[in-house]
Each structure stands twice: as C-alpha cells, then as structure tokens.
Steps between C-alpha positions, in 0.01 A plus 500: 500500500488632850223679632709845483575452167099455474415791634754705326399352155096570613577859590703534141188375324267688716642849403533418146155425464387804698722722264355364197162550675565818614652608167206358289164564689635753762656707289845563745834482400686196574860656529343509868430164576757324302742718746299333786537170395854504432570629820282285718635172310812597575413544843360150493791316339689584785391178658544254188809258418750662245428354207115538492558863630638588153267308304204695714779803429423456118132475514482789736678688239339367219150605630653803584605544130197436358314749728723767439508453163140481515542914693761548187799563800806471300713467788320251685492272188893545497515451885270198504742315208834592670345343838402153227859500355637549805323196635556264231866548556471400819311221425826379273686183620829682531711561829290601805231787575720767622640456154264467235321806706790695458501416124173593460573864601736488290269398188211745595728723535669486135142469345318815674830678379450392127110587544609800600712591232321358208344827370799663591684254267217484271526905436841486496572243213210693280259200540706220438462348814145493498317567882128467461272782493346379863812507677622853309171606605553424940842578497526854420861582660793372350853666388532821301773611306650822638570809374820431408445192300208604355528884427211730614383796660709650793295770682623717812254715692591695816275525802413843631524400828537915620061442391454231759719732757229751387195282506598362903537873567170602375331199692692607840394875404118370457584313896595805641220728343249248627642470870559890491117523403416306792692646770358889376196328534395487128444158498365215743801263367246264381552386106677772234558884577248671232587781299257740689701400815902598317340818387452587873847343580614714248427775725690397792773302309677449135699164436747549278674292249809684367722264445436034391663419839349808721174603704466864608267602789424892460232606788304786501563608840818346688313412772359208333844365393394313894325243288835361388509333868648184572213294390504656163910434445478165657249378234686638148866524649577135416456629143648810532745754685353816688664792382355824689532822271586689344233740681349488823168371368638263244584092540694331237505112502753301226448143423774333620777385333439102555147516414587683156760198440219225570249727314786513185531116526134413535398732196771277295374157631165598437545670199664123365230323655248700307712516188523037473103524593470710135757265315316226666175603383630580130583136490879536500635216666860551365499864589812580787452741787785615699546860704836648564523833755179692352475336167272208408621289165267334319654263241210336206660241263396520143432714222170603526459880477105539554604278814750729602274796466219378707798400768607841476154684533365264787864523730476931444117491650537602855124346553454776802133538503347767773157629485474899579227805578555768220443832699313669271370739760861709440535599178847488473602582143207760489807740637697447226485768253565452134792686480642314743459177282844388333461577117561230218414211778139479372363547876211666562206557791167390463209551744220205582203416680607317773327288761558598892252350699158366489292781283834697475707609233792739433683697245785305555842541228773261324777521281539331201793372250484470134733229366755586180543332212712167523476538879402202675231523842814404735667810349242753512410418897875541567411865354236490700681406859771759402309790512268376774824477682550849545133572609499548934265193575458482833656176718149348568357513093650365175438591148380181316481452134213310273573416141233671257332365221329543195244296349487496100134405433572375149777219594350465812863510664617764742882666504666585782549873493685652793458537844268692807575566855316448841585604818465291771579431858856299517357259741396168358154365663565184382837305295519189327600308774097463605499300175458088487376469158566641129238339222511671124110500407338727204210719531132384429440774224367430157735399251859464642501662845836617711765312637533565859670339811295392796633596835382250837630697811602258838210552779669783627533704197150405408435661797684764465378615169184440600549808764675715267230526255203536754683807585590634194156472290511746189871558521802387226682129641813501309649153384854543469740254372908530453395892588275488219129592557335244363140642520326762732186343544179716710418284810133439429400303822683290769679193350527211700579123355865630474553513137593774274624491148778668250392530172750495189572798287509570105560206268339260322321181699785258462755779622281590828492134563822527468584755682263344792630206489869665589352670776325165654797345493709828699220583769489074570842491557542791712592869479907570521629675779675735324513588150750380242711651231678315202855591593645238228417289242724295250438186252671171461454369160440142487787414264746561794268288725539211244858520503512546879293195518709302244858593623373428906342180418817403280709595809281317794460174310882458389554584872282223622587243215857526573428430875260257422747321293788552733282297770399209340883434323654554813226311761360253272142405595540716815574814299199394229249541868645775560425707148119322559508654843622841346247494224187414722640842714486697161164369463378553875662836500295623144153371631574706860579833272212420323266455759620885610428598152851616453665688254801301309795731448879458436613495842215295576666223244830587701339411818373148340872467357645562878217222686621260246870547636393509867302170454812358338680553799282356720539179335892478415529575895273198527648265235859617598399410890380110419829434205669614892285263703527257204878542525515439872339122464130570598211298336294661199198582754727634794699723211174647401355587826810633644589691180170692480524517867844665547461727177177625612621760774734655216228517239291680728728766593554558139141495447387741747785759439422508173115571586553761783718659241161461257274628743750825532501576165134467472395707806778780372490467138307595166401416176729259357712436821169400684378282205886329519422455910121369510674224197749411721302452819252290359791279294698456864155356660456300216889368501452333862211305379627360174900513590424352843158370504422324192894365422480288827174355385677322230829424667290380804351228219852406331631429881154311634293444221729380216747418745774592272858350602705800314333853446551732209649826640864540309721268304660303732189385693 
C-alpha cells in the first residue's frame, strides 16, 4: 500500500472514530462529520492507483453509512450504498473502466428508481408488494392517483382580486396622509403619523377613497393644492396617474393600469401559494392545485366527506388578522333613534360603560342583533352588515362586529346568540404580517380552561405593539380576524415581549381545540391576499374513476405489449434490449413523477403511452442504421459505433422537438394538458439515457466484450 493510500485510509478511520466519539460522549450529531469524512477521503484518493481508490471508495462509504445511519439520514444511507454498488461494479473483471463505470450508473440508477417507487408500488397493489414500514416511513412522496382515476372532490373558488386593488389603495392613501402630515408640519416624518396628527390634517386636507382603483385629494383652501409639487408626484406617480380635478382645490390620482394587472396576477399567485401551504398542512399529499384567469381549483381524491369539509372551511378563511383602536370617545350609534331601527331584524341600541383613557370613562352606544330561529351566525351578521351598510360611516372609521354569548350555568356551555357592534378607526395599527409564530395553548384555569392561539410578533411588530399600547392605556384594542372582531380587550399597561393571543369562542373543549387548531394552521401559513368565494363545486364518484383507471390501463399496456412484441419478432435479441431499454424509461420516468409528488391522471397514462413510442424510435433508427452498416461490409464493432454514431443527430432532433413542444404546452397549458406535458418532458429526458445511453452499453459488450462474429438485430443477420 502506498503511503497515499495510508493516509487516506488513516483519515477514514480517524473521522469514524471521532463521529462515534462525538455521537456517544459529546452528544453531536454525526450526519456532520460523516459528511466531512466522505468528502476529505475523497479528496485524498485523488492521489491513489485505481483499483485501491475504489476499495478506499467502499470503506469511505461504508463508514459513511454507518454514521449516517447512526444520525438516522435516510438519504445518506441510500447515497452511501449506491456509491458501494457502484464500486463493486467497477471492481468486476469485465471490459475496461470507462465501461464498467458507465454500467454502474446504469445499475444505481435502476435501483434508486425502484427505492423510489416501492411505497408507491406497495400502495398501489393494496400491500401485496410489501415495502417495510422504515422505508414507507422516509419516503413520504410518491404517486397519487388523480382525480380522474380516483373520483373526489372538485372545488373552484374565485379570487377577489378588486380587494387587493383596494387594500394597495388604502396603503398608498395611508403614504400620502403621512407625507401630507409632514409637509403641513403635523408631523416630524419620523416613525407612523398618529391619529392626533390626521385629525389636524383633517383640517387642512381629506383623502378620499371613492372608488378600489382611485385617491381623491379635496383641500380646504386651494392654495394648499401647492403641496402636490413635483416631489410629491414624483414619489407615488410610478403607481399612479395624476388627474387634476374636477375642482380647483381637488387632485385625483388612479392606479395605473399595469400595476392593477401585476396586482390581479400577484393576488392569484399568492392566493395558490397560500391555498397548497393549507392542503400541505392538512396532510394532503394527493390534493391538485391549479389557477386559471381568477379561479384557483383545488382537486382532493377520495371519498372522505369530514375531509372535504375541513378542506372547505380552512381554503374560505381569509386569515386577515389586523389589530384596531375602538373610538369609543364618539358615540356613534347613540344618534340613532329607535324609530329609525329596521323592524322584524331584531336590532336594537344599547348603552355601556366604556373605557377612554386612564381614569376615564364614557357613555358610549352599540347596536345589537338578535339571531332567528334556524338561522345560522354567518346569516345573522350578513343581517347585520346589510343594515350597517346604509348607516354614513365616515372614510376614516369602520363598524366592527363581536359575536355575543351566553353562558348556561347549569351545562356549563355557552350559545352563541347574535351579534354587537363597535366603531372603530379604519386604520389598522398593526396586521398579521408582524406575525412569525402561531402555537394553540389552553388557559391555566381550574378544571378545563380555554383554548386560545398564541400570537409571537417579528421584532418590529413587537415593537410596534409595544408603542401602541403605551399610548392607548384604558382604551378598547380590537382583534379582528376575516373582519370579525375577535375580542375588544381594555389595554391595561404597555405590552412588550410581542405576543398577544386569540381566544376561541362557544363550544365544548374538543371543538375550541378544534377550532384553534384550524386557525394555527391558517395564521402559519399566511393570510390570503384577497378573499375567496366558492364559484363551483362538483363530485366525481369513484366508480367512474375505477373504470377510467381500468379502460386507460387496458389501453396503455396493449399499446406497449404490441410494440414490445413487434420489436423483439422483428429485431431478435436487438429488439428484446430495446423493450429492456423502454421498460427501465417507464420505470425512470415513474420514480421522477414521484419524486414531484405528482398526480396520476389519464392523460398522464397517455403521456407514458407516447415516451414509450418516442423511445421506440430512437432505437429502430439505431438498429435500422447498423443492419445498413452491417449491409455495407463493416465489422460487428465498426457497425455499432458508426450506427449509434450516425443515428444519433436524427434522434436528437426528434428528441428535442418533441420537448420544446413539451415545455410549450406546459408553460401555456392547464390541468390535464399540463399533467400530459410535465409526463412527456420527463419521459423524452429519460428516452436519451436508456434509448441511447444504456443500449450502447450492451452492444458495446457483444462487439468488444463477447466479441460476437454475427449480431442479433433482424433475421437475416
């Protein structure tokens, strides 16, 4: 042994006994140095003779193995025993290194495809091909039947992407306050414009929102309309068009038209993003989500209806959380009179106590609704919204509504019972978006205490909410989720730490935990942009799945056992490679999809049909090229290298048409048509390697290894 190959085994040893050490008495995980190792006797192999270099190869991987096996790495076990099979072939007395190395790829490659697809298959059969549990357990993507084949839920919601148009409007509106504020002189233009500061804007200046897309400017005196300068325009004008009028001291800006397009677009992308974070977090892997225009589809295999409910109820939950001052300093509703009140809609206006400062408190007024019989909470707040509809709130307040209670002593449960109102300034001091971290918890009391959901705010919000309640002591926070107040919680003291919490509402323990447990999983994946709306909704039973699955799979495989058959009559043992070289691409192709967690459908089976033609191609052009060079008087060997050699230009054209057509269809199309491209991209990749690739590898042996006098390829040969 050589003094490289010394050093290499000594550094091999070295770092397995320092991850066992490290693992055992230093209690650090050895994924880390088991990486090291690898890597560094790799490094140091570069120096050593061939044949030792793989033996060092296998007991570099072996250690490697062990140690990550030892760190429970699933994927560096498989890793480490591709790189020892991969070696051992190698080490084979068979043709020369280029060779056997090629072969090797060839052989890792077909087993981390089976591995792959072994709980696939496993599923799939119904447990006849056993896969055990640990492998089922680390490989948790795989193949899913598709809507189609399976039958299911089909579920179409539409974005409301005009609400994101008005949402960027508001925030530019809240801009333009805030730099209007500063140039009156109202505010140092230091941190957020307070609402002591707009009240005295108000004076000089009213921003407007009439319409989602437009911002209306309406000064006191015309004079000021000077502080629209250039400075002003130059900074929101990329965003929107300056529109003077329609008086002298008005100023009208519009969002542009391109912004509302990318503002349309990114309110769908989003809204999808958000949407596969909840199916992802339900645990449904086979669940499909495509959008088309405004509409999102969500497509859930199976017949499980309290599945499909909790789908349904945790897509519809906006998950827009704000935090807002109640202004209970204007008693709105106390000048509503009672004949003014609608009659039969069970409203009414009640007068409270209500806190408006430190030592300070006010007669302060709310209305509230009385559900009907058989009507359901959603129902009665719709009431609700109606009539506070017609009430003339003004542009900078909002009428909020809290869900009352009441508490029956004897069962100890409480029953939701209608609805109150609060009015409160429009302008959110803080949103959801301060939020890192959702936790469900339950209160400390005796017995069984409240679910509630804990709220950790980024440093920022923390910050920020850490201001807002030093200045608001002994005033009403409202916690307002999906334009629901949640609570109205009196500010006690300044709250820093940055948390906060939403507790859940009527119900019995296991239905607030629930409940809370819904609401974890919405605020941790993120708030939609816009809210969504079932627009359609239709069912697939799963006997017409069965029968999709049973006529497609009938069709496919007498498609590919006829050309299976057709090859090896016609080419002989040529044609019998070839079907092995079409069935490892079926096989390559499957653990690829599967590794994308994709969704099996009936053009998807098309698509597998179609790569099994294409990759017949590719090797009559080849076998049809050396029965030519064959033909013409060459040797075996110079047949085979010009036959793969002058076929290979044509294959690839045919190959790379077909995949820029792919690639069209998958950048342009939807649903099924992009399921049908993303199947035939992958199956033309995998064609080249086992048409091409891995057919040579065994004619390259019958021409220099076997040293065959006659090949196989038709009958006269």
């Amino acid at each position: 042994m050589t003094t490289a190959s010394r050093i290499a085994l000594a550094i091999i040893g070295l770092c397995a006994v320092f991850a066992v050490i490290s693992e055992r008495f230093l209690q650090i995980d050895p994924a880390w140095p088991a990486s090291v190792g690898i890597l560094v006797g790799l490094l140091a192999l570069l120096v050593v003779p061939s044949k030792m270099r793989l033996l060092l190869i296998i007991l570099n991987a072996g250690v490697g193995g062990y140690l990550f096996f030892r760190a429970d790495s699933f994927w560096g076990i498989v890793v480490c025993g591709l790189v020892i099979i991969w070696c051992l072939v190698g080490l084979l007395p068979l043709m020369d290194g280029a060779w056997r190395f090629k072969i090797g790829l060839v052989v890792c490659s077909f087993l981390a495809g089976s591995l792959v697809l072994w709980p696939t298959a496993s599923r799939m059969s119904g447990g006849k091909l056993v896969c055990p549990q640990y492998i089922q357990d680390r490989i948790d993507f795989g193949i899913a039947p598709g809507l189609d084949l399976r039958g299911g839920l089909r579920l179409a919601y539409t974005v409301e992407v005009e609400e994101a148009i008005r949402d960027k409007r508001d925030h530019l509106a809240d801009d333009m306050r805030q730099d209007l504020a500063t140039s009156f002189g109202f505010h140092s233009g230091d941190g957020r414009v307070t609402r002591e500061e707009l009240q005295k804007l108000e004076s000089k200046v009213h921003v407007a929102t009439p319409e989602s897309a437009i911002l209306r400017l309406k000064f006191k005196d015309a004079g000021d309309v000077g502080k629209v300068d250039d400075r002003f325009t130059k900074k929101f004008t990329t965003e929107l068009a300056l529109q003077r009028g329609p008086g002298a001291d008005e100023v009208t800006f519009k969002i542009r038209a391109e912004v509302e397009s990318q503002i349309r677009e990114r309110a769908v992308a989003q809204a999808k993003e958000t949407i596969v974070r909840r199916v992802d977090g339900l645990g449904l892997r086979e669940a499909s989500v495509t959008t088309r225009d405004e509409d999102i589809i969500l497509e859930v295999p199976g017949d499980n209806e309290k599945q499909f409910d909790d789908i349904r109820d945790t897509i519809r939950r906006t998950a827009r959380l704000e935090f807002k001052m109640v202004d209970d300093e204007t008693d709105f509703f106390g000048k509503i009179k009672d004949e003014e009140l609608p009659e039969g809609e069970g409203i009414a206006i009640y007068n409270e106590n209500a806190p408006a400062g430190p030592g300070k408190t006010v007669q302060s007024h709310f209305a509230r609704i009385t559900k009907r019989e058989n009507e359901t909470m959603t129902q009665c707040r719709e009431r609700f919204k109606k009539w506070a509809a017609t009430l003339s709130v003004p542009d900078d307040h909002q009428v909020g509504f809290l869900a009352i209670e009441d508490y029956d002593p004897d069962t100890g449960k409480t029953t939701e019972v209608g609805w109150r109102t609060f009015y409160m300034f429009s302008r959110a001091e803080l949103t959801g978006d301060s939020i890192t971290e959702a936790n469900v918890a339950q209160e400390q009391n005796q017995g069984m205490g409240k679910y509630y959901v804990g709220l950790t705010f980024s440093p920022a919000g923390a910050d920020r909410f850490e201001e807002i309640t030093g200045a608001n002591i002994k005033r009403r926070f409202a916690i307002i989720l999906d334009d629901v107040v949640d609570s109205a919680p009196v500010i006690q003291s300044k709250i820093g730490g940055g948390r906060a919490s939403i507790t859940m509402g009527a119900g019995d323990p296991e239905q607030q935990l629930a409940q809370a447990r819904k609401l974890e999983l919405v605020l941790r994946s993120g708030a939609l942009p816009a809210p969504v709306t079932p627009s359609n909704e239709s069912r697939i039973g799963p006997s017409l799945g069965r029968d999709a699955i049973g006529e497609g799979l009938k069709g496919a495989a007498a498609g590919v056992g006829l050309v299976l058959l057709a090859l090896a009559f016609y080419y002989r043992k040529s044609g019998i490679v070839a079907d092995l070289a079409v069935l490892f691409n079926l096989l390559l192709q499957l653990a690829i999809l599967s590794t994308f967690g994709a969704t099996m459908t009936l053009p998807g089976i098309a698509g597998l049909a179609l790569t099994v033609g294409i990759g017949v191609d590719a090797n009559v052009l080849i076998n049809e090229r050396i029965r030519e060079e064959l033909r013409a008087g060459r040797t075996v060997r110079a047949a085979v290298e010009a036959g793969y050699d002058k076929a290979f230009s044509s294959i690839l054209d045919g190959h790379v048409t077909v995949f820029i057509s792919g690639l069209i269809l998958a950048q342009y199309g939807t649903g099924p048509v992009k399921g049908f491209a993303v199947t035939l991209i992958v199956g033309i990749v995998c064609s080249l390697f086992t048409g091409v690739f891995c057919t040579r590898l065994v004619f390259d042996w019958w021409a220099r290894g076997a040293k065959v006098k006659r090949l196989s390829v038709g009958a006269e040969f």
